[in-house]
N, C-alpha and C positions, 0 to 999 in steps of 0.2 A: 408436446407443445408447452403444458405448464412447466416442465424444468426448463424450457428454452427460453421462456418467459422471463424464469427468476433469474435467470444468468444473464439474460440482457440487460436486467433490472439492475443489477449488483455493479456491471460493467456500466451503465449510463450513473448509479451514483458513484463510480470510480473517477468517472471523468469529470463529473462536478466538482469532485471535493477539492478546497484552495489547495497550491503548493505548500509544501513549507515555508514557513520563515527564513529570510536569511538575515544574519547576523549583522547591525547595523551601520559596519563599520570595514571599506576593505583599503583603508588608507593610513597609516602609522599618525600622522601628523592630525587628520578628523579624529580619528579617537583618542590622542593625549589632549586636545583642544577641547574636545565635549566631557571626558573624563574629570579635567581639570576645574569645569564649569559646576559641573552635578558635585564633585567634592566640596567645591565653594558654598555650592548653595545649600548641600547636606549640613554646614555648618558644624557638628560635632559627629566624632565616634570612639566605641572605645578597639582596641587591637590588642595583638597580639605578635610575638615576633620568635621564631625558631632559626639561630645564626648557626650553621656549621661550615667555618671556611677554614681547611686546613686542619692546625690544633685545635681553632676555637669552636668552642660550643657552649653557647648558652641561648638561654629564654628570656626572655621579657613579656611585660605588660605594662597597661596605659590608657590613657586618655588623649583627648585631641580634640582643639579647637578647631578651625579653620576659617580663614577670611580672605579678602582683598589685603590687606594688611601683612601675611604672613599666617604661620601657623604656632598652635602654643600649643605644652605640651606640658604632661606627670607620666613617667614611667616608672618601672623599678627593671632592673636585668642582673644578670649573675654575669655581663660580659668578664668580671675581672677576679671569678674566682667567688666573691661572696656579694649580698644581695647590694644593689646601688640605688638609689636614688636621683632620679634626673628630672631635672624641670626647664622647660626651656618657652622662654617670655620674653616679649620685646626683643628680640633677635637676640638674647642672652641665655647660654649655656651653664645650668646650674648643678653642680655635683653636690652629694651630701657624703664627705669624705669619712669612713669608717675611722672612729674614735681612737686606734692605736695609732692612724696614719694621720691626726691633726698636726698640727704648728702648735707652735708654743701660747700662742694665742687658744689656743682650742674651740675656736670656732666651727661650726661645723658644716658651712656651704664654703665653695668656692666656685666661682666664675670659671670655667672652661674655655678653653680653645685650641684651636689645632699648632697654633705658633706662638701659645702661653709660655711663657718665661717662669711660671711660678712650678714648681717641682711636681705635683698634680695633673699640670696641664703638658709638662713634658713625658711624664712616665705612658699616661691615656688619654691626654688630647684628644689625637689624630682618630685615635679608634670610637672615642666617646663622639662625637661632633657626627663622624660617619654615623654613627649609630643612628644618631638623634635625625640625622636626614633621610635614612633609610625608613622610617616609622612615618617619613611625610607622602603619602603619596604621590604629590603635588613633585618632588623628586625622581622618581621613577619616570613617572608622566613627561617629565622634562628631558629624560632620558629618550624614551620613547618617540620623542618627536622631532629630538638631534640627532636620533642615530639608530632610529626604530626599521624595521620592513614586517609588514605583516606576513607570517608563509601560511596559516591555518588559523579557521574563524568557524566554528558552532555553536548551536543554540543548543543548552540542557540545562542542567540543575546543579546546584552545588547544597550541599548537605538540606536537601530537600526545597529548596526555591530554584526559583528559574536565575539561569544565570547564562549570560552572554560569554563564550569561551576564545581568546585570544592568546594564539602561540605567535609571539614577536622574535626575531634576531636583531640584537643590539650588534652595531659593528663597534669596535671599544675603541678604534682610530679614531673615530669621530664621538669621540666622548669630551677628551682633552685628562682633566683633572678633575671633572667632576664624575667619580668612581664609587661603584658600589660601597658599602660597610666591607670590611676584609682587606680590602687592596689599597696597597701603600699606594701614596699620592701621586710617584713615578712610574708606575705599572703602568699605563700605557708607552714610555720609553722599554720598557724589560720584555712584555710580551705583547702579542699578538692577538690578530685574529678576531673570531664574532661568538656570541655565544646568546644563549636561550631566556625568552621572558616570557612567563605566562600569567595572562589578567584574565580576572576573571571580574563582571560587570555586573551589578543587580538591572531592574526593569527601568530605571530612572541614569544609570550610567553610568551610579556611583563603585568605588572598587570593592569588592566582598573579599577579594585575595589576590595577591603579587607573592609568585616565586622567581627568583633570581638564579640561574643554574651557571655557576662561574665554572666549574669541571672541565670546560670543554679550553680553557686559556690557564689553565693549574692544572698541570696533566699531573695523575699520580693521588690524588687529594679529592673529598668528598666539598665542594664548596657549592650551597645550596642556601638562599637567603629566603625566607617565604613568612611573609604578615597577612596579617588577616584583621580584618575589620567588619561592626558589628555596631547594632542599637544606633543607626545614624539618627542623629535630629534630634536624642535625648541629651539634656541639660550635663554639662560635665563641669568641675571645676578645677584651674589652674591658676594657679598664684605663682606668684616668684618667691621666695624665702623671704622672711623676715630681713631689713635691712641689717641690723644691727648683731645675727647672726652669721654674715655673711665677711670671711675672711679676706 
């Protein structure tokens, strides 16, 4: 009678106890929208970035604003072989061009952009500018929400906190030209197809980490984009270069 007891006891706190949680979110378009929100109002963080698409491979690091306004930024990356410098303010894209590679001027910032005319901005424009949108969350999220579907949503941890786990399929048809860091600006004309995004979410919405799995539309090639973000809410600072440094 008394083990029949404890068994039935064990089995009525089975049936008490809540379900699990489920994961906030089973709609592409609610969570780049709430995402978007908690990043805003996270106001700063600092990241992290690990590029391998094809040849390239390199790392960065950084800081990040974030606002209504846009986002501002300091990173540094080895995209181009040796360490860079990038800062991007007021919707301007700032390089700090390595000393053998100045103008005769030898100024040491130049203004970037993807259809710069100055010799800087033709050689790594296109690559720099992706880059610098790839480190936006707020990019991603925009992706996610023109062209996101959710297939897989759990709740766990990510290096010891709780984190909200989201496996997305981007369809790249409905991208247009607004394309990952790696892919030339006509790749959706060249290939096809849909391919993997995984976000991962702290307890407020904000992103802890974005991996971009391009593999699956560069068949033959390791192409894997993955940032990671950290210390939200603490004071960061970005400036623009000095004007009169600035080529």
């Amino acid at each position: 009678m008394r083990k029949a007891a404890v068994l039935l006891l064990f089995a009525l706190l089975a049936g008490c106890s809540d379900p699990p949680r489920r994961p906030s979110f089973d709609d592409a378009r609610a969570l780049a929208d709430a995402a978007t929100t908690a990043t805003t109002n996270g106001g700063s963080a600092k990241f992290g970035t690990d590029v391998a698409v094809g040849a390239v491979r390199s790392k960065g690091q950084g800081q990040a604003r974030f606002g209504a306004g846009g986002t501002a930024q300091v990173m540094t990356t080895d995209l181009l072989g040796e360490p860079l410098e990038l800062r991007q303010v007021t919707g301007k894209l700032y390089a700090k061009v390595p000393e053998g590679s100045r103008d005769e001027a030898g100024k040491p910032w130049v203004v970037v952009a993807a259809d710069g005319t100055d010799p800087f901005s033709q050689i790594a424009g296109g690559s720099l500018t992706q880059l610098a949108a790839q480190n936006d969350p707020a990019h991603t999220l925009r992706e996610i929400r023109t062209a996101g579907t959710i297939v897989a949503a759990e709740r766990g941890q990510l290096d010891g906190a709780a984190a909200e786990h989201y496996r997305i399929e981007l369809d790249l048809a409905r991208l247009g030209t607004d394309l990952p860091a790696g892919l030339p600006a006509d790749a959706a004309g060249q290939v096809g197809g849909k391919f993997p995004v995984e976000l991962w979410l702290d307890e407020t919405h904000r992103p802890v980490q974005i991996v971009l799995d391009l593999s699956p539309i560069l068949p033959g090639s390791e192409a894997r984009i993955t940032t990671r973000y950290s210390e939200w809410g603490k004071p960061v600072e970005v400036q623009p270069p000095p004007a009169g440094e600035v080529g």
